[in-house]
KOLGU-4560 file (N, C-alpha, C; in nm, 3 decimals, padded with zeros to 5 digits):
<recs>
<n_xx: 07.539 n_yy: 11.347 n_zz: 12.810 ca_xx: 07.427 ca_yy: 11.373 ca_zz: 12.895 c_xx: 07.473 c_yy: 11.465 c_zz: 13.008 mol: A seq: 1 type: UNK>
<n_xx: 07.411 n_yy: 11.567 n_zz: 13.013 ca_xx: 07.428 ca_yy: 11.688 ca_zz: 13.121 c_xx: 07.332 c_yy: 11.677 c_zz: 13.285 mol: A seq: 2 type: UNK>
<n_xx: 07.388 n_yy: 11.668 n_zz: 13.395 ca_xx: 07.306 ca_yy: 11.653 ca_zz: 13.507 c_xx: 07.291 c_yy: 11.779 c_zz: 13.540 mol: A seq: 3 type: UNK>
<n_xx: 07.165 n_yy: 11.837 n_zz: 13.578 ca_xx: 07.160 ca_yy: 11.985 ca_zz: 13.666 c_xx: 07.182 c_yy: 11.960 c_zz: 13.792 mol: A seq: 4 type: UNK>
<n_xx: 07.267 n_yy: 12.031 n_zz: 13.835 ca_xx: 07.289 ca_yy: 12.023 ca_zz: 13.984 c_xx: 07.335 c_yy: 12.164 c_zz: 14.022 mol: A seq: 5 type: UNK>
<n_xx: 07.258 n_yy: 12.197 n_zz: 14.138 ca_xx: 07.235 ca_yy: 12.314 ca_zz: 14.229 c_xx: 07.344 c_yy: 12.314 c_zz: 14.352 mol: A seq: 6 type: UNK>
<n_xx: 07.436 n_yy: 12.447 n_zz: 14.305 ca_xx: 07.570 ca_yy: 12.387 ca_zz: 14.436 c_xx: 07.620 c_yy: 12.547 c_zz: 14.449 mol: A seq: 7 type: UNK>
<n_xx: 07.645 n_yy: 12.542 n_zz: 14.603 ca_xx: 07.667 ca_yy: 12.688 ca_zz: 14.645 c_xx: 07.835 c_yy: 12.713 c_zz: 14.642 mol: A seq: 8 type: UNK>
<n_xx: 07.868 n_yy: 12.794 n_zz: 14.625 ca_xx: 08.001 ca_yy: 12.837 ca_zz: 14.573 c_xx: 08.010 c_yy: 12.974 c_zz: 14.663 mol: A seq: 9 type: UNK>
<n_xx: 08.139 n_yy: 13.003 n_zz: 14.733 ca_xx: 08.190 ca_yy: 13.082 ca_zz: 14.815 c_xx: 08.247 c_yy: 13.241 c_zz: 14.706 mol: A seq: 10 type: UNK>
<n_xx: 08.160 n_yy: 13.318 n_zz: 14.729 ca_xx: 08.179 ca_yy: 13.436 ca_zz: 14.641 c_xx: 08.329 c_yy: 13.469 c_zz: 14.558 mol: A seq: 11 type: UNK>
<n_xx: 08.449 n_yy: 13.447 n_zz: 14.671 ca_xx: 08.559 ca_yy: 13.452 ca_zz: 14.614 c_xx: 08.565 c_yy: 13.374 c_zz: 14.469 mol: A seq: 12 type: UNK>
<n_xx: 08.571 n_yy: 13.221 n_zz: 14.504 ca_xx: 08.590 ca_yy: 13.139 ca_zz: 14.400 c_xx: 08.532 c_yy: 13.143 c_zz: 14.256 mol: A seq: 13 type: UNK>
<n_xx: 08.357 n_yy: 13.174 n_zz: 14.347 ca_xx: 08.263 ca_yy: 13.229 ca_zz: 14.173 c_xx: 08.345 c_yy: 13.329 c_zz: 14.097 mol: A seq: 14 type: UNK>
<n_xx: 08.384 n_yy: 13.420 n_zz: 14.211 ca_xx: 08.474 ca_yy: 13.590 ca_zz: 14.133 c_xx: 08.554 c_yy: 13.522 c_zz: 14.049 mol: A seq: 15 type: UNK>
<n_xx: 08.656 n_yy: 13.418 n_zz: 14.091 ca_xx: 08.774 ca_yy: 13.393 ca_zz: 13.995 c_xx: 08.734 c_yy: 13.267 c_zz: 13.893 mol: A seq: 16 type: UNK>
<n_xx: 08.648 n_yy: 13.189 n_zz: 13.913 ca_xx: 08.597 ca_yy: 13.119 ca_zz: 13.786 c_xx: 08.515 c_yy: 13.248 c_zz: 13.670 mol: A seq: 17 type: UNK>
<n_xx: 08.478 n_yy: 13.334 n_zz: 13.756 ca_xx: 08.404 ca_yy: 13.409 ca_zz: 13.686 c_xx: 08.554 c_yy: 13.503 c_zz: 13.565 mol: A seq: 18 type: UNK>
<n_xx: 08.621 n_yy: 13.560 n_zz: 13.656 ca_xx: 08.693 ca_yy: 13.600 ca_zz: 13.586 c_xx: 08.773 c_yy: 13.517 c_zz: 13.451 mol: A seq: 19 type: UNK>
<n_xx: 08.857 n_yy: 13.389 n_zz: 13.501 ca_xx: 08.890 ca_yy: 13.258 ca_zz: 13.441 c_xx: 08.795 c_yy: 13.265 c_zz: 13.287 mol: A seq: 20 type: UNK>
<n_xx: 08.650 n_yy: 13.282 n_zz: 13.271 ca_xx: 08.544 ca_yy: 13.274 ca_zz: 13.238 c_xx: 08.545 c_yy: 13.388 c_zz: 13.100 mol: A seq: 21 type: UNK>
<n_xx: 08.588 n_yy: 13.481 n_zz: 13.183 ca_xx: 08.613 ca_yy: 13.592 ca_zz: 13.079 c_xx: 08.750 c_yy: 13.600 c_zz: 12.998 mol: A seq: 22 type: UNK>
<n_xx: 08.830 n_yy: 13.613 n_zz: 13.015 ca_xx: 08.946 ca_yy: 13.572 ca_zz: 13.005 c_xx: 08.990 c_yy: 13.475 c_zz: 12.881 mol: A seq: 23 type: UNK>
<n_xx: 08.919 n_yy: 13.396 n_zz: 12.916 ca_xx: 08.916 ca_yy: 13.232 ca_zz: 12.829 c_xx: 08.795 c_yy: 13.294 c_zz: 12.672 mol: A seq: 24 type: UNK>
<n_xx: 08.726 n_yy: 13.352 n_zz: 12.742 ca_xx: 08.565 ca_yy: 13.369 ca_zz: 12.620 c_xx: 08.496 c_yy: 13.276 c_zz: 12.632 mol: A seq: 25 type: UNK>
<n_xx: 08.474 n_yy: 13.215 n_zz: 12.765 ca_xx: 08.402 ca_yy: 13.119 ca_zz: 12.777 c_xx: 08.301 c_yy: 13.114 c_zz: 12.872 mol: A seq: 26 type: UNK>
<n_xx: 08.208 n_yy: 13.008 n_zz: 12.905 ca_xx: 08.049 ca_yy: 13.075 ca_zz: 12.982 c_xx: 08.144 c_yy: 12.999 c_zz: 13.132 mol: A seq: 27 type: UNK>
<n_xx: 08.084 n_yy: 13.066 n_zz: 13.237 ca_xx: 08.128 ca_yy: 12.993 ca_zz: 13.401 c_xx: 08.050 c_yy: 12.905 c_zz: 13.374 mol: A seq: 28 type: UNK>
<n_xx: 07.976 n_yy: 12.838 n_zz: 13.342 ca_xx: 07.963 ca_yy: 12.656 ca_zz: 13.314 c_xx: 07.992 c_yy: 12.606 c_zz: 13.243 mol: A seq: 29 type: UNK>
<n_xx: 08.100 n_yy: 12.617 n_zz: 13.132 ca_xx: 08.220 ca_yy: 12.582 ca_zz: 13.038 c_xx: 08.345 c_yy: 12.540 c_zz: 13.173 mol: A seq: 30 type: UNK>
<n_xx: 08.375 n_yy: 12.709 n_zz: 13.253 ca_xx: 08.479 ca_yy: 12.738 ca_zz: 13.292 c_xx: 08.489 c_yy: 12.608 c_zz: 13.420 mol: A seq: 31 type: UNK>
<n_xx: 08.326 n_yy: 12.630 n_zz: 13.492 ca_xx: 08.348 ca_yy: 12.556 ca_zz: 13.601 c_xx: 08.334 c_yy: 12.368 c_zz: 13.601 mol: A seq: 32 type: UNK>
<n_xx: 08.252 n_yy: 12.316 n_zz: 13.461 ca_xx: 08.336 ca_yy: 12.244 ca_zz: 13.397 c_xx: 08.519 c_yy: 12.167 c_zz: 13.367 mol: A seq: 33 type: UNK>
<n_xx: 08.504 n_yy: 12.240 n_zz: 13.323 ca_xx: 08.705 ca_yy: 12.216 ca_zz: 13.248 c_xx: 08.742 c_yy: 12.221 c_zz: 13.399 mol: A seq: 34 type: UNK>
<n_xx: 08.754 n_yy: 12.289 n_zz: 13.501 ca_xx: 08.824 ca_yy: 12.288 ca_zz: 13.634 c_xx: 08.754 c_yy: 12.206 c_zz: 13.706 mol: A seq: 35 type: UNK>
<n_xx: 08.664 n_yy: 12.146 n_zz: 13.698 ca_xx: 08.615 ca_yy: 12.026 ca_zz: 13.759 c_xx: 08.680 c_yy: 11.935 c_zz: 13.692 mol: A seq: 36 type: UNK>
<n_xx: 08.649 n_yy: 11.881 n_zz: 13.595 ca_xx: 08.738 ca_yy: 11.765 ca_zz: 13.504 c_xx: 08.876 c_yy: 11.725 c_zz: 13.519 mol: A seq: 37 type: UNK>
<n_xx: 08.947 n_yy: 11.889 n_zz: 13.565 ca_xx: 09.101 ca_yy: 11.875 ca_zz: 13.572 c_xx: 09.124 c_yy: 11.834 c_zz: 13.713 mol: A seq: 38 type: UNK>
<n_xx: 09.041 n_yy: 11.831 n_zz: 13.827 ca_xx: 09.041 ca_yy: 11.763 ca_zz: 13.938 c_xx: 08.984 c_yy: 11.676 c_zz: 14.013 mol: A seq: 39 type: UNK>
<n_xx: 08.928 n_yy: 11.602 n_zz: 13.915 ca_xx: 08.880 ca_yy: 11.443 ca_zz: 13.903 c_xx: 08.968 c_yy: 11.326 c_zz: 13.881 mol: A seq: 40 type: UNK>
<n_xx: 09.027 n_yy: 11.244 n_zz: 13.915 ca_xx: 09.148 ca_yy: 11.118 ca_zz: 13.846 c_xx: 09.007 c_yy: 11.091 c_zz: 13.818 mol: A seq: 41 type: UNK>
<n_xx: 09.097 n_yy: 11.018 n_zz: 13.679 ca_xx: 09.048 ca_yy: 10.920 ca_zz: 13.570 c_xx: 09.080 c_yy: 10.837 c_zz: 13.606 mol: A seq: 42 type: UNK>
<n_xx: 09.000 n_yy: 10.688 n_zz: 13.599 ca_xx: 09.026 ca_yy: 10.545 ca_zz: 13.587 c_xx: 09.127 c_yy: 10.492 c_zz: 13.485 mol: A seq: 43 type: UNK>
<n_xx: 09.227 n_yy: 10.448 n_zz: 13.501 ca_xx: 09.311 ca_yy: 10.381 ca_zz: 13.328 c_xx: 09.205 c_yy: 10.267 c_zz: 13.325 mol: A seq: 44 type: UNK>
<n_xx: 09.162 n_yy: 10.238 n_zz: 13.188 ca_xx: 09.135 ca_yy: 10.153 ca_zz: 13.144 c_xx: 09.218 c_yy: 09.999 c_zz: 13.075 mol: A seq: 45 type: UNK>
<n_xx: 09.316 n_yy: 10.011 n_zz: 13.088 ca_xx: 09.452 ca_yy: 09.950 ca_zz: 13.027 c_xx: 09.566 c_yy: 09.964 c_zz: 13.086 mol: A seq: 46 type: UNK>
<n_xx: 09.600 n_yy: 09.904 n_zz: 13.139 ca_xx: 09.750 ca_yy: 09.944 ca_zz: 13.237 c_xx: 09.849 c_yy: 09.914 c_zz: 13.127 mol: A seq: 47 type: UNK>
<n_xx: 09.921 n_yy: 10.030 n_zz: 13.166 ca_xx: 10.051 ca_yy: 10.066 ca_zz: 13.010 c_xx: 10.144 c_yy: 09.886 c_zz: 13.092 mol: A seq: 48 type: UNK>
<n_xx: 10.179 n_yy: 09.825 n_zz: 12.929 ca_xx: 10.309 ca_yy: 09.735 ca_zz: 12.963 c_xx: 10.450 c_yy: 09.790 c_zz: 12.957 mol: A seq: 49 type: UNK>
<n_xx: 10.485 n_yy: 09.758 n_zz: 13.088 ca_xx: 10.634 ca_yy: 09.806 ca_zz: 13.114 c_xx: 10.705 c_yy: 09.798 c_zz: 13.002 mol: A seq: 50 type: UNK>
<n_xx: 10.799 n_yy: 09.918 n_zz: 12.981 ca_xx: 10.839 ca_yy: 09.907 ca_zz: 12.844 c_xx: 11.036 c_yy: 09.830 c_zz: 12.913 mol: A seq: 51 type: UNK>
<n_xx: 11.053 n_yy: 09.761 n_zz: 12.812 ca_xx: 11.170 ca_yy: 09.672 ca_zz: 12.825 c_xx: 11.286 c_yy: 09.690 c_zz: 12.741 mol: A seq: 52 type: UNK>
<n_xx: 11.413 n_yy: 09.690 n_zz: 12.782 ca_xx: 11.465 ca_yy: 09.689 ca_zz: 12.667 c_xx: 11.559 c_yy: 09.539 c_zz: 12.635 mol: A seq: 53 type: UNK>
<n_xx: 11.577 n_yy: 09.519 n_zz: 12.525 ca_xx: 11.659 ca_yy: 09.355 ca_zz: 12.527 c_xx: 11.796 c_yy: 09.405 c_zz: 12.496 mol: A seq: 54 type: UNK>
<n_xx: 11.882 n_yy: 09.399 n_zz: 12.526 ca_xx: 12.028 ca_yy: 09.411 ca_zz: 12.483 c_xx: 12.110 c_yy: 09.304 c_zz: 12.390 mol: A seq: 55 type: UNK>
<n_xx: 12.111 n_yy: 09.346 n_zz: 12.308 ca_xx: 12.190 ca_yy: 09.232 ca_zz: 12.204 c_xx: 12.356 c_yy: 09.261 c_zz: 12.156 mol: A seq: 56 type: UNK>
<n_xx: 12.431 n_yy: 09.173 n_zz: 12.177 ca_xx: 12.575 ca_yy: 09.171 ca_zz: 12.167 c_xx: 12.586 c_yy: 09.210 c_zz: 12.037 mol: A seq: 57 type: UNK>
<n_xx: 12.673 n_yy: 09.343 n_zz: 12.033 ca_xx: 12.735 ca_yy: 09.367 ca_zz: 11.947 c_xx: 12.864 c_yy: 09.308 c_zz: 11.815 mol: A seq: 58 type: UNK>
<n_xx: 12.898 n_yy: 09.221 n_zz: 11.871 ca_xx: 12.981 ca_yy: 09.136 ca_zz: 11.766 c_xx: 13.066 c_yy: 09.230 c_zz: 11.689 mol: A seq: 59 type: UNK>
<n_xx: 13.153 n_yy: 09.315 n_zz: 11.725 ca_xx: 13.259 ca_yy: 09.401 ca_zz: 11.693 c_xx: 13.364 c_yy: 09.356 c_zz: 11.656 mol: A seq: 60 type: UNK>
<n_xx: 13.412 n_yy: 09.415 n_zz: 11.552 ca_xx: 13.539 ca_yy: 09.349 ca_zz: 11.451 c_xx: 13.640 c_yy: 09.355 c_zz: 11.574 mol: A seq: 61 type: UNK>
<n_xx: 13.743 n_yy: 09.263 n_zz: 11.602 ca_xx: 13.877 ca_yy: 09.282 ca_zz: 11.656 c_xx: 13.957 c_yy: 09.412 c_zz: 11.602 mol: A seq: 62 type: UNK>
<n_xx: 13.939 n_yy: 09.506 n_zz: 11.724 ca_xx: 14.028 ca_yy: 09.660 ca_zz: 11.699 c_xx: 13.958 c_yy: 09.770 c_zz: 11.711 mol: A seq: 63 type: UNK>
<n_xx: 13.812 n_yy: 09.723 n_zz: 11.727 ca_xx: 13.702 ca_yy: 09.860 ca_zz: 11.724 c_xx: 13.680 c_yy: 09.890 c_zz: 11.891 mol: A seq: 64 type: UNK>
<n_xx: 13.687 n_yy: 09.974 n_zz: 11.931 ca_xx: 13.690 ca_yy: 10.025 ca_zz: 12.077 c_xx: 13.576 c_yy: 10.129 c_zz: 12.081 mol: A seq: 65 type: UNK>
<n_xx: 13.467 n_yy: 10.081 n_zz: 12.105 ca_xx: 13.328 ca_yy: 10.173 ca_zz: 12.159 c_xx: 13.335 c_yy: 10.279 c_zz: 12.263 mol: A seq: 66 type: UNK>
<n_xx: 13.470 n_yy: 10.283 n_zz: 12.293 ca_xx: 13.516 ca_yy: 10.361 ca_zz: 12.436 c_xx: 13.560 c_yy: 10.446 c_zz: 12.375 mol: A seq: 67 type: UNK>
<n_xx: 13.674 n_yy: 10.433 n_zz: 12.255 ca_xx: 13.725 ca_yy: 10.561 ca_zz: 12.179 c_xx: 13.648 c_yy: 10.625 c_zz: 12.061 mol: A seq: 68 type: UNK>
<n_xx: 13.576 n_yy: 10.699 n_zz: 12.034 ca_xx: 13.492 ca_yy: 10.777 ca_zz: 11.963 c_xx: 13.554 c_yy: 10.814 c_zz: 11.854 mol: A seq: 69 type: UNK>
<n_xx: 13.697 n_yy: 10.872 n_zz: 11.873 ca_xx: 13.747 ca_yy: 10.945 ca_zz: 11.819 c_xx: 13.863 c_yy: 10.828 c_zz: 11.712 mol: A seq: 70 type: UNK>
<n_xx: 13.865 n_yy: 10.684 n_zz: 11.794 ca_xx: 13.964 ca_yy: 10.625 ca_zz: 11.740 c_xx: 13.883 c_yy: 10.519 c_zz: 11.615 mol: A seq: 71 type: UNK>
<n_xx: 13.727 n_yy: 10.518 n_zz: 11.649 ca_xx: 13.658 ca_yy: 10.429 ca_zz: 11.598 c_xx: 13.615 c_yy: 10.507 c_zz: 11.471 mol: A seq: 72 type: UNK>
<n_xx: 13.584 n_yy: 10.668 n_zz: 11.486 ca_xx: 13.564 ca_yy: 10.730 ca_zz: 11.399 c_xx: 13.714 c_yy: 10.736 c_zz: 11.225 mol: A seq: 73 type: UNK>
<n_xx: 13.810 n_yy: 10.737 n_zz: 11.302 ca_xx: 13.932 ca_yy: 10.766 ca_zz: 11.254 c_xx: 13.893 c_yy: 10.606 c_zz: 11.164 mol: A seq: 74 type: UNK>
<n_xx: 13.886 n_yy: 10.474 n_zz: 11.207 ca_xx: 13.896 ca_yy: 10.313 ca_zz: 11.147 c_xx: 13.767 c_yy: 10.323 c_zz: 11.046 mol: A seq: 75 type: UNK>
<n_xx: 13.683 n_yy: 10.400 n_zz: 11.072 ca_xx: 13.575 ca_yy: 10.371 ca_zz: 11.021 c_xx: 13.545 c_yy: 10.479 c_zz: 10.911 mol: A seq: 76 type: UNK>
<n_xx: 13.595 n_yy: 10.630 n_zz: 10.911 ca_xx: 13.582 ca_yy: 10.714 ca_zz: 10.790 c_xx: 13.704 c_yy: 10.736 c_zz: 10.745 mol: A seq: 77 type: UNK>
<n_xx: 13.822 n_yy: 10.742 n_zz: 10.799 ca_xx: 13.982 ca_yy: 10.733 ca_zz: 10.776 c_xx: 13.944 c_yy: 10.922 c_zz: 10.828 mol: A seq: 78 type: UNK>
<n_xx: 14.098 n_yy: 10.969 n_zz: 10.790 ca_xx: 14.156 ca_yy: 11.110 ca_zz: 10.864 c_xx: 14.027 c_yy: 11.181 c_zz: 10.760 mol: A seq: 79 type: UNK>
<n_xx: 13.955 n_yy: 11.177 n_zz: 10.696 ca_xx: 13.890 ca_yy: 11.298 ca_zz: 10.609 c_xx: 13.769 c_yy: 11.285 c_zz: 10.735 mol: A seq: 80 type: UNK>
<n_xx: 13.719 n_yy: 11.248 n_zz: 10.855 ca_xx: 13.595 ca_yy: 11.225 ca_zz: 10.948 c_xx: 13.618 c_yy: 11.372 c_zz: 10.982 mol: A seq: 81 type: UNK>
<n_xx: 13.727 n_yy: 11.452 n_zz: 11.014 ca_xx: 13.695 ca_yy: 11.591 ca_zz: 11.068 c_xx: 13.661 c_yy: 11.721 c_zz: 11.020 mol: A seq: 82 type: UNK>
</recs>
């Protein structure tokens, strides 16, 4: 549903919606539209749930070192990893 409403606009601004208008291929009540919309906040309807993370213990064989990359790589593909 579309409301008519009658609203005075400062020549500059019409010029550059107007231009905006052309530009785009679109009508200045498309243009002045979409730039109204983009400076309106929206209501959330749903507030996002904090996203969480759970951390679960790794349970690592005795000898595996998560610190050495290079040493875990070496236990885990043997010397052919490079």
């Amino acid at each position: 549903m579309a409301v008519r409403v009658t609203l005075s606009l400062d020549d500059d601004l019409a010029a550059e919606i107007q231009k905006m208008a052309d530009r785009n291929g679109r009508s200045f009540e498309e243009t002045l539209n979409a730039s109204l919309r983009c400076s309106v906040p929206t209501p959330r309807t749903v507030p996002a749930k904090p996203f969480e993370i759970r951390a679960k213990a790794l349970h690592a064989r005795p000898g595996f070192d998560f610190d050495d990359i290079e040493g875990l790589l070496e236990q885990v593909e043997g010397p052919a990893h490079r």
